[in-house]
N, C-alpha and C positions, 0 to 999 in steps of 0.2 A: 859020629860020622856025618850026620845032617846039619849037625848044628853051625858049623860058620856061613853054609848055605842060608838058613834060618835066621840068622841074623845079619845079613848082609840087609835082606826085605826088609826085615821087621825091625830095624836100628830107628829108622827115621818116624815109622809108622806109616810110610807113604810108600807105594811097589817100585819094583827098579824097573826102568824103562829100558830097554834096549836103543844104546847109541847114543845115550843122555848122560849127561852128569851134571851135576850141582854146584853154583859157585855162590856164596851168600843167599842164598834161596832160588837165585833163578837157575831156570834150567838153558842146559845149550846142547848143541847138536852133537856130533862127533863122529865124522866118517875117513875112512880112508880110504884112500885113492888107489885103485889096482896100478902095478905095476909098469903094466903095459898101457896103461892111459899116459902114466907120467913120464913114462920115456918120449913120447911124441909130442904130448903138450907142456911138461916142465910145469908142474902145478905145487903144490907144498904137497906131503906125502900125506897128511890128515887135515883138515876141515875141519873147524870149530866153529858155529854161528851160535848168536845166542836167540833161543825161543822166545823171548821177553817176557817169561812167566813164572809165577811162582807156582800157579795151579800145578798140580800132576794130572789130571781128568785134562784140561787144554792142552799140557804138554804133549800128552798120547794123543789125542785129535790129529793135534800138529805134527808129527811122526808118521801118524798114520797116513795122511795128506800125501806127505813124500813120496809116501810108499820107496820107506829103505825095505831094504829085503834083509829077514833073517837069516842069519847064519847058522849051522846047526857041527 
């Protein structure tokens, strides 16, 4: 029951970051745009930027900086 939870984390041996994801080591952002922002301003529907880091400790810095707001 836990366990693809379990190893989602612990595949890499590095924590999952919320809103990140991994392309050749570095990390990048990943948000999406609510609905009602992109009907008025016509934006792309997600937002990719890349953090330019391979750290995970800088990545969450940088993350946290944003202050994206968790989703639950």
């Amino acid at each position: 029951m836990f366990l693809p939870v379990l190893q989602t984390v612990l595949q890499n041996g590095t924590p999952k970051i919320p809103y990140t994801f991994q392309r050749n080591g570095v990390y990048y952002l990943r948000v999406r745009i609510p609905k009602i922002i992109r009907e008025n301003t016509h934006p792309p529907p997600i937002i990719r930027q890349s953090l330019q880091t391979k750290s995970s400790t800088i990545a969450i810095t940088l993350v946290n900086k944003l202050n994206v707001r968790y989703q639950s």
